[in-house]
LODOTOR-126036 format. One record per residue (C-alpha): residue in three letters; chain; y, x, z. Coordinates in Angstrom, 3 decimals. Each point is the difference from the previous one (the first is absolute). Example, Ala and Ser with C-alpha at 12.3 -4.5 7.8 and 13.67 -1.06 7.14 Angstrom:
<atoms>
ATOM   lumse   drenkol          y          x          z
ATOM     ala         A     -4.500     12.300      7.800
ATOM     ser         A      3.440      1.370     -0.660
</atoms>
This chain:
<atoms>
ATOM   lumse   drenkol          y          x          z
ATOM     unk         A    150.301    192.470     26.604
ATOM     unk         A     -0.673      0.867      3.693
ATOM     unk         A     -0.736     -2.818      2.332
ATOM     unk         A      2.780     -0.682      1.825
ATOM     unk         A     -0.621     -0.319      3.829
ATOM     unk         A      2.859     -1.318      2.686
ATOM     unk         A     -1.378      1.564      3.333
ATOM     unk         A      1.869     -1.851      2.990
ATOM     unk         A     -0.692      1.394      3.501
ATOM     unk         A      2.408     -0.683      3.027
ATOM     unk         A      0.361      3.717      1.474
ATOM     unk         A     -0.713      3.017     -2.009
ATOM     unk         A      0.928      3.993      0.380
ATOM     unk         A      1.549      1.152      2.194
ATOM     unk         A     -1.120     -2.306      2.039
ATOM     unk         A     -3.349      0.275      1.706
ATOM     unk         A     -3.100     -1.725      0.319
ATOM     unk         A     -3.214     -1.140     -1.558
ATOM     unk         A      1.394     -2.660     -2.471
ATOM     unk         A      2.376      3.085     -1.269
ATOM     unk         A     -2.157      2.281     -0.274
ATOM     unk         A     -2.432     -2.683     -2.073
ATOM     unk         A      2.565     -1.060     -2.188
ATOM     unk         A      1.512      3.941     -0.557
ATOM     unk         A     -3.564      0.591     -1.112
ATOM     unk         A     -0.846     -3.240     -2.149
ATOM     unk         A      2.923      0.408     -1.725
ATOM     unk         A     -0.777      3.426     -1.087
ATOM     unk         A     -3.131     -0.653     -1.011
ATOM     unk         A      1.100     -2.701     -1.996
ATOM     unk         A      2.810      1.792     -1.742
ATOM     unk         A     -2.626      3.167     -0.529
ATOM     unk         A     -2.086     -2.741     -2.114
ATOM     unk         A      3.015     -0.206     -1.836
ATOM     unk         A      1.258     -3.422      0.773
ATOM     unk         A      3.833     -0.361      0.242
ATOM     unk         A      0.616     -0.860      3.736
ATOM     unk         A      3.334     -1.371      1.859
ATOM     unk         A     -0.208      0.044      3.584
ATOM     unk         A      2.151     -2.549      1.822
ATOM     unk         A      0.463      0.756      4.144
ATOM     unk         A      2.118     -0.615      2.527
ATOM     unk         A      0.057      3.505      1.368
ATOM     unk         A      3.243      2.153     -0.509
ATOM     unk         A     -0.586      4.128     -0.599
ATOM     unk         A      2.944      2.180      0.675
ATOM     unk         A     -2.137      3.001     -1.572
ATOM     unk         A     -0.337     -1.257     -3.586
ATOM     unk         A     -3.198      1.000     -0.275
ATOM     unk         A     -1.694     -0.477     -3.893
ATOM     unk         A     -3.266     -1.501     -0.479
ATOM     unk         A     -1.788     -0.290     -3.431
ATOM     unk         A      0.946     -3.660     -0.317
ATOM     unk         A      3.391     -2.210      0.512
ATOM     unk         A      1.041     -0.395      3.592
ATOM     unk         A      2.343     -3.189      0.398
ATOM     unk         A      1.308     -0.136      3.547
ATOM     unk         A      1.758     -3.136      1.520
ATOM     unk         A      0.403     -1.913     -2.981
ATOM     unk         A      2.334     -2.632     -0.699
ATOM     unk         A     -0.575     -3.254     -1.156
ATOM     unk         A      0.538      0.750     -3.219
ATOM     unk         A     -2.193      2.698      0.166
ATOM     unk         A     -3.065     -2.050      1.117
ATOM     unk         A      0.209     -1.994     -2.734
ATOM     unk         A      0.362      2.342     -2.729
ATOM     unk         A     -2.904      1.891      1.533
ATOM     unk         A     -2.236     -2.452     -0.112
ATOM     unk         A      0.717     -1.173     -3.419
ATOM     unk         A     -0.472      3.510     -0.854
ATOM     unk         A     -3.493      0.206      1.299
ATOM     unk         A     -3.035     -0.385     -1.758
ATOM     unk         A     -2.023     -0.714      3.311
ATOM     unk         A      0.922      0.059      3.978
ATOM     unk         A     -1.745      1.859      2.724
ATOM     unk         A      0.918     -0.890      3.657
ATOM     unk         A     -1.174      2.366      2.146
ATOM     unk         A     -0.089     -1.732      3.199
ATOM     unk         A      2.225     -3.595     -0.281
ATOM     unk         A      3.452      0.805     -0.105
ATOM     unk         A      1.696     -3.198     -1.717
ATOM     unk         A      3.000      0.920      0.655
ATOM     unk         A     -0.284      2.148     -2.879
ATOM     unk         A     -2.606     -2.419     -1.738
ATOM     unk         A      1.517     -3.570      0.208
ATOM     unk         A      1.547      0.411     -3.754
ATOM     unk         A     -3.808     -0.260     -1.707
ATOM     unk         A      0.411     -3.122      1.069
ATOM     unk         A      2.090      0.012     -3.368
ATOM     unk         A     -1.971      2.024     -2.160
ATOM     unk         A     -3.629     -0.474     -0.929
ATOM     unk         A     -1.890      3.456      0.576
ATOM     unk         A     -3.426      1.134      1.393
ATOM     unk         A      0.422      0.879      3.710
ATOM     unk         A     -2.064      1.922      1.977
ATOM     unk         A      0.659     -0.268      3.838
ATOM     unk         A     -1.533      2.932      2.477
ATOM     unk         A     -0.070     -1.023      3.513
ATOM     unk         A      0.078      3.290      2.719
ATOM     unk         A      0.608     -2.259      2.915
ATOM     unk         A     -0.523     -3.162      1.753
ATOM     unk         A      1.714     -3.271     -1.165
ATOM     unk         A      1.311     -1.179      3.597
ATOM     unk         A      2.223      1.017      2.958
ATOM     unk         A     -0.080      2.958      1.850
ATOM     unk         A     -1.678     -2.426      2.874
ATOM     unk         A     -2.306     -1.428     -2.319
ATOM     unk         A      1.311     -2.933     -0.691
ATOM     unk         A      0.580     -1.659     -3.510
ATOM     unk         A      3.474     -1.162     -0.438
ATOM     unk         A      2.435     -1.725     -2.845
ATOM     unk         A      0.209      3.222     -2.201
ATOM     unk         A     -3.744      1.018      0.857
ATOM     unk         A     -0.805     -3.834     -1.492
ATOM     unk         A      2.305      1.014     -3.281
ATOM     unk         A     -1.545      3.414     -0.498
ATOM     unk         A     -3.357     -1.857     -0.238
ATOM     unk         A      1.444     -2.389     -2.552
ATOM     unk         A      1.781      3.046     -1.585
ATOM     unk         A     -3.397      1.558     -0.545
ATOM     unk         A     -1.894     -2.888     -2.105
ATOM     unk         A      2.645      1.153     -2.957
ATOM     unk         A     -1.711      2.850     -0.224
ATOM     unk         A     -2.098      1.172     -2.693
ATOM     unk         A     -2.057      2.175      2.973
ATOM     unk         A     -0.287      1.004      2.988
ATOM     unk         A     -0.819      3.350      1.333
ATOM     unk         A     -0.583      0.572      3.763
ATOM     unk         A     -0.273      3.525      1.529
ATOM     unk         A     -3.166     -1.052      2.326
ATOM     unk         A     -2.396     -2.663      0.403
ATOM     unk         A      1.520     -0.952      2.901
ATOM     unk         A      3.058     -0.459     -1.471
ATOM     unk         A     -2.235     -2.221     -2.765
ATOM     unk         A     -1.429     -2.097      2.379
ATOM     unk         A      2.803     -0.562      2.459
ATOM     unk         A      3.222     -0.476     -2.996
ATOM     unk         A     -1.931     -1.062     -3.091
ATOM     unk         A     -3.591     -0.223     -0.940
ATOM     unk         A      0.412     -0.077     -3.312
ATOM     unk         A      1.653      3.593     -0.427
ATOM     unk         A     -1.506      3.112     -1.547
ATOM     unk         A     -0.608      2.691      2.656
ATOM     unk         A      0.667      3.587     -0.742
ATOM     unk         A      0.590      2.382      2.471
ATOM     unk         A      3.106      2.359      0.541
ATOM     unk         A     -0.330      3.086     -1.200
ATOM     unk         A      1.265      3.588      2.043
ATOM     unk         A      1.253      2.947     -1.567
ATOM     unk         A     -2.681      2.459     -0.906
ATOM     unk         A      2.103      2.629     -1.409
ATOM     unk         A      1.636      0.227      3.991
ATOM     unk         A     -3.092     -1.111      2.533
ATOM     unk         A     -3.052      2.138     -0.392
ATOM     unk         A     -1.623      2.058      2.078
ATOM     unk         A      0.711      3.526      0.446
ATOM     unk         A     -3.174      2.743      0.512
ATOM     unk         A      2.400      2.462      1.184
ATOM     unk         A      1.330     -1.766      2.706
ATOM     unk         A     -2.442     -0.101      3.609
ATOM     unk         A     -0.695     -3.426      1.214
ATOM     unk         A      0.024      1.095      3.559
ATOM     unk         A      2.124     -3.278      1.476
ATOM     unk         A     -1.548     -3.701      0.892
ATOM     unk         A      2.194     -2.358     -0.675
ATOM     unk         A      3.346     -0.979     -1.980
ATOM     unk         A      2.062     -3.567      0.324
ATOM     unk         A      2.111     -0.184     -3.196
ATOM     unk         A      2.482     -2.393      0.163
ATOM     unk         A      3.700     -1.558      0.625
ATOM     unk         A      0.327     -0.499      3.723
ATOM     unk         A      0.036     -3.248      0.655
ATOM     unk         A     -2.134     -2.532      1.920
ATOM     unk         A     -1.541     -1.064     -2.764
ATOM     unk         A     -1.543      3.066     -0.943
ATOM     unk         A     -2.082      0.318      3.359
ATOM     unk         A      0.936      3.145      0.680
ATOM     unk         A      0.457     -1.093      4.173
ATOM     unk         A     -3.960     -1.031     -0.799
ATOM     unk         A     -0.890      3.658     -1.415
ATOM     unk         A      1.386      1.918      2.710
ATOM     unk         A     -1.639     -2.761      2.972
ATOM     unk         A     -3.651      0.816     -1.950
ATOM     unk         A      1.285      3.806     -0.524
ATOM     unk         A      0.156      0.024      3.924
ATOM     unk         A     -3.569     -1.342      0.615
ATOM     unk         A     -1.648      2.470     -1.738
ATOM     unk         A      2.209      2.884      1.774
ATOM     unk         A     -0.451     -1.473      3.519
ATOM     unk         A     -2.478     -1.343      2.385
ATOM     unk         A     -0.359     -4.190      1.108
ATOM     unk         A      1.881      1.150      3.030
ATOM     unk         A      3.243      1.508     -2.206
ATOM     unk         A     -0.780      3.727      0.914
ATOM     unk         A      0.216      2.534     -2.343
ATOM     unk         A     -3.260      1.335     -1.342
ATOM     unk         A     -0.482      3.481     -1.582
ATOM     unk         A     -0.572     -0.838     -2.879
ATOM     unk         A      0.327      2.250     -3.374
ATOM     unk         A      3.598     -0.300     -0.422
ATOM     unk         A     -0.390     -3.369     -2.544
ATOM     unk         A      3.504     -0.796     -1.526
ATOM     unk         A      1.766     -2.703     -1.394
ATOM     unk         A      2.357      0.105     -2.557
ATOM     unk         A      1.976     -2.226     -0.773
ATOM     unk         A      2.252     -0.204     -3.558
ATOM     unk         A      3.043     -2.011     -0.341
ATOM     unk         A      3.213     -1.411      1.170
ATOM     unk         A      1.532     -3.272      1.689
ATOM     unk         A      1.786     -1.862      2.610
ATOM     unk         A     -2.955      0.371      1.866
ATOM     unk         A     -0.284      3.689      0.602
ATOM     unk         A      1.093      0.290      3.259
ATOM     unk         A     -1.834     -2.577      1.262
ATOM     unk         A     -3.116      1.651     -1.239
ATOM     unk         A      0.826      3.245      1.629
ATOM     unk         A      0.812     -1.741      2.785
ATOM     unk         A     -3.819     -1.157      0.396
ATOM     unk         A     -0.943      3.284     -1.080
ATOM     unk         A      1.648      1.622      3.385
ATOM     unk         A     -1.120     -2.953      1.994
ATOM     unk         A     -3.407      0.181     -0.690
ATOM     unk         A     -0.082      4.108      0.119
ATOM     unk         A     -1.129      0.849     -3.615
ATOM     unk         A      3.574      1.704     -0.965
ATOM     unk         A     -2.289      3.067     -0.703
ATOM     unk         A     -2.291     -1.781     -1.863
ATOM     unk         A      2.377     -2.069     -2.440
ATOM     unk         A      2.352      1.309     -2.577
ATOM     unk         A      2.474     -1.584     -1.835
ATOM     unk         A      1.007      1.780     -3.230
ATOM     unk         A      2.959     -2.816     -0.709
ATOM     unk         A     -0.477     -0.949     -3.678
ATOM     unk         A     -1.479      1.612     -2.744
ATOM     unk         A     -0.299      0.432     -3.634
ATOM     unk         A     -1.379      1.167     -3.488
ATOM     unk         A     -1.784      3.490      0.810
ATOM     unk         A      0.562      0.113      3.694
ATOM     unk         A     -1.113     -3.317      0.816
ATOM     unk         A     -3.502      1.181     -2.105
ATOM     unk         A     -0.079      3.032      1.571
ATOM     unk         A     -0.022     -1.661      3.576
ATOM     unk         A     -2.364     -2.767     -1.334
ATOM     unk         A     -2.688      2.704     -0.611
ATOM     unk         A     -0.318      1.358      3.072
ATOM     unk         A     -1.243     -2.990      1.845
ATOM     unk         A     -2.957     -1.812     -0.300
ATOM     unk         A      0.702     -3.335      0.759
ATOM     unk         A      2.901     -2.672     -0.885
ATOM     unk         A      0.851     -2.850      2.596
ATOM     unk         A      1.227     -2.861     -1.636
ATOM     unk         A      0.089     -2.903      2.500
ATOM     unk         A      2.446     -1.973     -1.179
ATOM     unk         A      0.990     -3.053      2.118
ATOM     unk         A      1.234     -2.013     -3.276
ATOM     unk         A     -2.173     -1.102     -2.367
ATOM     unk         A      0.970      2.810     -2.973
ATOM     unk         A     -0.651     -1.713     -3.308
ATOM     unk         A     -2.165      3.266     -1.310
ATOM     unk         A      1.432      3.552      1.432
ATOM     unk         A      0.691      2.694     -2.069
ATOM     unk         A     -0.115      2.199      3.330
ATOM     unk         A     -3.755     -0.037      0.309
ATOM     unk         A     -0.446      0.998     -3.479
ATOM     unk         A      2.615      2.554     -0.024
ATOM     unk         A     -2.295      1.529      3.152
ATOM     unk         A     -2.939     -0.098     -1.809
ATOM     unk         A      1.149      1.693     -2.720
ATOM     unk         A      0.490      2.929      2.127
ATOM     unk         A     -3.192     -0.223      1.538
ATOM     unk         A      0.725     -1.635      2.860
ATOM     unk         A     -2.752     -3.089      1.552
ATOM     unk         A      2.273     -3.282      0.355
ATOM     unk         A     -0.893     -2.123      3.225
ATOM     unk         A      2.382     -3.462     -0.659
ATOM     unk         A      0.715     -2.962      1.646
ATOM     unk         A     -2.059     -3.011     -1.673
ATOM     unk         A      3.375     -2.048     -0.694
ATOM     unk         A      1.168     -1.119     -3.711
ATOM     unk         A     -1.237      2.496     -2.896
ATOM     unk         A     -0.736      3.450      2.189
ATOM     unk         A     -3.602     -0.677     -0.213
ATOM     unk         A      0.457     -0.645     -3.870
ATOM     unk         A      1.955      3.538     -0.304
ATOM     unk         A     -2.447      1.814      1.747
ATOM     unk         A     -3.481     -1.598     -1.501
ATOM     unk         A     -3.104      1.969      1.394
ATOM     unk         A      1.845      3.323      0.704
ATOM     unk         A      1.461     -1.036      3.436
ATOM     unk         A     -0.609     -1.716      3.077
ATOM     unk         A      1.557     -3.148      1.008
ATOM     unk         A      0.890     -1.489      3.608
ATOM     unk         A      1.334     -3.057      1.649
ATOM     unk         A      3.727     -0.392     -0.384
ATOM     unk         A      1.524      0.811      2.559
ATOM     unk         A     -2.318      0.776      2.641
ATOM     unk         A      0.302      3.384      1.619
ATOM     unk         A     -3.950     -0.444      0.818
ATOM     unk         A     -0.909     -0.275     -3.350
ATOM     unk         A      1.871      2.723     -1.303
ATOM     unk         A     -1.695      2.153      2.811
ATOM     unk         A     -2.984     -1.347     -1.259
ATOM     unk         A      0.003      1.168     -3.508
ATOM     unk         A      1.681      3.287      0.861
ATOM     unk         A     -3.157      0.657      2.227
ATOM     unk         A     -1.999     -1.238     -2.550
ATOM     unk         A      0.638      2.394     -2.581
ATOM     unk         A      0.412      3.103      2.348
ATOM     unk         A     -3.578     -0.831      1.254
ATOM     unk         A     -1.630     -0.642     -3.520
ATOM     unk         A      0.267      3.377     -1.969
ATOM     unk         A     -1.984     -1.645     -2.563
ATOM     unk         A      2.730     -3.225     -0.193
ATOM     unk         A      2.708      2.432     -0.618
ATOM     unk         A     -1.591      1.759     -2.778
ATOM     unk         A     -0.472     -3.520     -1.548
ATOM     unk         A      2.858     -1.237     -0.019
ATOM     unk         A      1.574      3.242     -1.546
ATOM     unk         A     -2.992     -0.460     -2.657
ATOM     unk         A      1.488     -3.587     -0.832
ATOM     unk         A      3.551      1.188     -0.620
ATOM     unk         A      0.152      1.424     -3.087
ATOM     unk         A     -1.713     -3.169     -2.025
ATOM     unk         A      2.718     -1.766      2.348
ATOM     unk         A      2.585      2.220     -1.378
ATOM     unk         A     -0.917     -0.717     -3.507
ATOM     unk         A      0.594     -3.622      0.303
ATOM     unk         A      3.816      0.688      0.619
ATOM     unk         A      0.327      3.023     -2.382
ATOM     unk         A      3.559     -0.904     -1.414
ATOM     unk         A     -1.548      0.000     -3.563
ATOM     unk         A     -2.562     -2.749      1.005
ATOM     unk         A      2.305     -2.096      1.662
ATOM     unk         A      2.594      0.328     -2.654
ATOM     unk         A     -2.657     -1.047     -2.854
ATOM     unk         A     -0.828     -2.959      2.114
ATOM     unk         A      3.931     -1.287     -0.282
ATOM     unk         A      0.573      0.439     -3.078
ATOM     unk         A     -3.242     -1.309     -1.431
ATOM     unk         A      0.927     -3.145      1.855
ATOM     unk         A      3.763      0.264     -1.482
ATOM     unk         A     -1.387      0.601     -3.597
ATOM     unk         A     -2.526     -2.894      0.881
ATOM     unk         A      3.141     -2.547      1.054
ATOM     unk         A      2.153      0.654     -3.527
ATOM     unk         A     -3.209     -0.553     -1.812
ATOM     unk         A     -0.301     -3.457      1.591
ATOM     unk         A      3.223     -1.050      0.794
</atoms>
């Protein structure tokens, strides 16, 4: 009889995000292996879309409970205990993945951070997406890496890599995308904020958010408007195709991003990641990118110049990537999982 595995996860498809896409992909991979899965989420889908395992949407009470008494083990990808609380009643192996931090959005740790921590010792173990997310949430947890999706990001021959630089992104604050276009501008313009002739470097920048007009705001303020594009957001074969003709990805993210698909997902399509140093970038980009300051404009600059002025650092770094890559094949991330879910029913 197939294990039975009750996959909770707060927002799935259609929503969109990192944990989604994770737990669309884990619970795939799990129901490939032939394990009978039941996903419990909060997230409502007006399209009915099927998946090869149960979707449960908004369950009842009722529901919860049956579920879990169902199950033959729990996964919790990220803490959700809304969905959870009823193991409380039912003794099963648990295994608890942890994509983000365990505090509030200002860093603090409040009432229901303290309870998520307390929530956690239940568990049979713990899986965190980075080392940073290890040290910082739980020392004790497994790390394995998030995987990205091979099958979609990969690099094109075809396709010229004629353009500098892509930001790939929501726009918001948090993304730094204000920070990309200030460092953007250095390199286009002289210390005194005139123009320089200069061999028509571009920025593009990928995405959508409330802070789009502010960023094209300081793109006409600081007189790059012929310089920076903004495609809007992308997808699937278009986003790829856009991906391949740069040769650099900006990723200087403000918050501290518990890992960042984004940098991999550049990678993959042959793209150099320079990241911020906060949370698990540094982690998701190993020895095939460069890393600067949070933050600081100067040390973006810094790195950008860096690698325009060392051929040789370039060609490195690209060397690195594909032993990177490997790491966070979906097959070798998957294994990982479930030899630690095989390893918890053994033991429990």
């Amino acid at each position: 009889m197939a294990l039975k595995i009750l996959f909770l996860t707060h927002k799935f498809y259609p929503d969109i995000g990192g944990i989604e896409t994770i737990s669309s992909l884990l619970a795939c991979s799990f129901a490939k292996k032939g394990y009978d899965v039941h996903l419990l989420t909060w997230s409502a889908d007006p399209t009915g879309k099927k998946f090869p395992f149960t979707v449960i949407r908004k369950p009842a009470l009722q529901k919860l409970f049956q579920e879990h008494a169902w199950a033959d083990m729990v996964f919790e990808n990220n803490l959700c205990i809304r969905l959870s609380w009823p193991g409380l009643f039912y003794k099963r192996p648990t295994i608890i993945g942890l994509h983000t931090w365990i505090s509030q959005v200002d860093g603090k740790v409040g009432w229901q951070d303290l309870f998520k921590y307390k929530w956690l010792k239940r568990a049979t173990g713990v899986i965190a997406c980075s080392d940073a997310v290890r040290r910082r949430c739980w020392p004790k947890a497994l790390v394995i890496g998030n995987p990205y999706q091979e099958e979609i990001f990969r690099v094109l021959t075809d396709i010229p890599r004629t353009l500098d630089f892509v930001f790939l992104g929501r726009l918001v604050s948090d993304k730094g995308g204000a920070l990309a276009i200030e460092a953007f501008h250095r390199l286009v313009c002289q210390e005194d904020g005139q123009k320089k002739e200069s061999n028509r470097r571009i920025l593009t920048i990928i995405g959508d958010g409330p802070e789009r007009g502010n960023l094209q705001g300081l793109v006409a303020k600081l007189g790059i408007k012929d310089n920076v594009v903004f495609t809007g957001a992308l997808g699937g074969e278009e986003l790829v195709n856009c991906l391949n003709q740069h040769k650099f990805l900006l990723v200087p993210s403000i918050w501290e991003e518990p890992f960042g698909i984004v940098a991999l997902e550049g990678m993959a399509c042959g793209c150099v990641p320079i990241v911020s140093n906060g949370g698990g970038l540094p982690d998701a980009v190993g020895n095939a990118g460069l890393v600067f300051k949070r933050g600081d404009v100067d040390s973006l600059v810094a790195a950008i110049q860096k690698i325009n002025n060392e051929p040789n650092l370039e060609q490195q770094l690209r060397n690195a990537a594909p032993a990177h890559l490997k790491k966070h094949k979906q097959s070798i991330v998957f294994e990982q999982y479930l030899d630690l879910l095989r390893k918890a029913v053994l033991s429990f």
